[in-house]
C-alpha positions in Angstrom: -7.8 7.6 10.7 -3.8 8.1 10.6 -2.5 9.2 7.5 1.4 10.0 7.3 1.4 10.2 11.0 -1.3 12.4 12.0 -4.4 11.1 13.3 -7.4 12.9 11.1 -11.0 13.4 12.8 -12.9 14.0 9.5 -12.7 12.1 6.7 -14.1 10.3 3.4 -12.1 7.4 2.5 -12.2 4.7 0.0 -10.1 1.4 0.0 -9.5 -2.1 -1.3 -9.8 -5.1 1.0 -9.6 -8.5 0.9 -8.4 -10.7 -2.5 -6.1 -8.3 -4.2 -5.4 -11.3 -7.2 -6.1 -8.7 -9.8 -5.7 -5.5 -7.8 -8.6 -3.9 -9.4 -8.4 -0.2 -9.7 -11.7 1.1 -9.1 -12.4 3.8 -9.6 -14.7 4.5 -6.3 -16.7 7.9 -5.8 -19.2 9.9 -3.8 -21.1 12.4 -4.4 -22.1 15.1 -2.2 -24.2 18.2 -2.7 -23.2 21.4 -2.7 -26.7 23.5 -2.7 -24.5 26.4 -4.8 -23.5 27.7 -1.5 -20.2 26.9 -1.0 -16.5 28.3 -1.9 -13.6 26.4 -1.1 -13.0 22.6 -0.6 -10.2 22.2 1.8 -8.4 18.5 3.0 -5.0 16.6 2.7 -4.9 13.8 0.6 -3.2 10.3 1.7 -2.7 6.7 2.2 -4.4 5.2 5.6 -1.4 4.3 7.7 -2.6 0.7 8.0 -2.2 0.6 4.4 0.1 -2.6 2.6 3.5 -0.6 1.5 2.9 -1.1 -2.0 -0.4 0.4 -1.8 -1.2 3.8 -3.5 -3.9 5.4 -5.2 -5.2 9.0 -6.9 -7.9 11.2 -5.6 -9.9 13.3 -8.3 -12.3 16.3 -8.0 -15.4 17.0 -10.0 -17.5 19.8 -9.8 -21.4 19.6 -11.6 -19.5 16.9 -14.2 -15.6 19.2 -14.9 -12.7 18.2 -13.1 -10.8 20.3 -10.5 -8.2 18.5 -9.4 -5.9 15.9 -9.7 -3.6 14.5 -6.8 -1.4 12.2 -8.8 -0.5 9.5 -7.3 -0.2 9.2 -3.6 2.3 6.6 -1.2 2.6 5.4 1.7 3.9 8.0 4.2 2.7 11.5 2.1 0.3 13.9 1.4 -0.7 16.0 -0.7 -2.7 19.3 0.4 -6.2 19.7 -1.4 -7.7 23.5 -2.1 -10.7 23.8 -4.6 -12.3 26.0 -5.8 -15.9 24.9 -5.7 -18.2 27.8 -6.3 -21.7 27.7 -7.8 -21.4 23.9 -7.3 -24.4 22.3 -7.1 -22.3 18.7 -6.7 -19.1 17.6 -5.9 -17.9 14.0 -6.6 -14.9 12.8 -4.4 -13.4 9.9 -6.8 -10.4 7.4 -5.9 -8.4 5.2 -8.0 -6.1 2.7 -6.6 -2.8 2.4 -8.4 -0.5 0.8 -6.3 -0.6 -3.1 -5.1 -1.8 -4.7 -2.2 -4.9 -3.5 0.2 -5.0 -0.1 2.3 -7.5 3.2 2.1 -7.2 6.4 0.3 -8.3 9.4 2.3 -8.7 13.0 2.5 -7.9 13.9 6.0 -10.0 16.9 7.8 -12.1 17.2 4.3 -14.3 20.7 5.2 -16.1 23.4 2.7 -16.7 26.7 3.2 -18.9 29.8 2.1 
């Protein structure tokens, strides 16, 4: 997936399709597990290129049930790096609201963890 530009090889996204009449919101989330054995969530948070202009959204990070992190809100055309602590995780849960209008994907780009 392109996001800002740059073609990404790994990553979890999330969008809205289809009849945007009421532009629902979401929130959307995964969940992933953890195991305790990792240290660090790395990624770079964005719009999908393909994305309406209007569109934008906010990408959240929870860790066994506390947030992380916050993006804020995300456009069209940026990123925002992600770096998260994650240790002694058993689960992480990747969640994405869509703020702005129109259709398009929230992503995070080249999404690894490590030990």
């Amino acid at each position: 997936m392109s996001i800002n530009g740059k073609n990404h090889l790994h990553v979890v996204s999330m969008g809205r399709d289809g009849d945007t009449s009421d532009d629902a919101p979401g929130p959307c989330s995964r969940e992933y597990n953890l195991g305790r054995k990792y240290r660090q969530m790395r990624g770079t948070v964005g719009v999908g290129d393909n994305s309406d202009s209007r569109f934008s959204c906010q990408v959240d990070i929870f860790v066994d049930g506390a947030s992380r992190w916050s993006s804020g809100e995300v456009k069209l055309g940026k990123t925002k790096p992600l770096n998260v602590n994650v240790s002694a995780g058993l689960r992480v849960k990747i969640e994405m609201t869509f703020i702005g209008h129109g259709t398009g994907d929230c992503a995070l780009g080249e999404l690894f963890v490590s030990t």
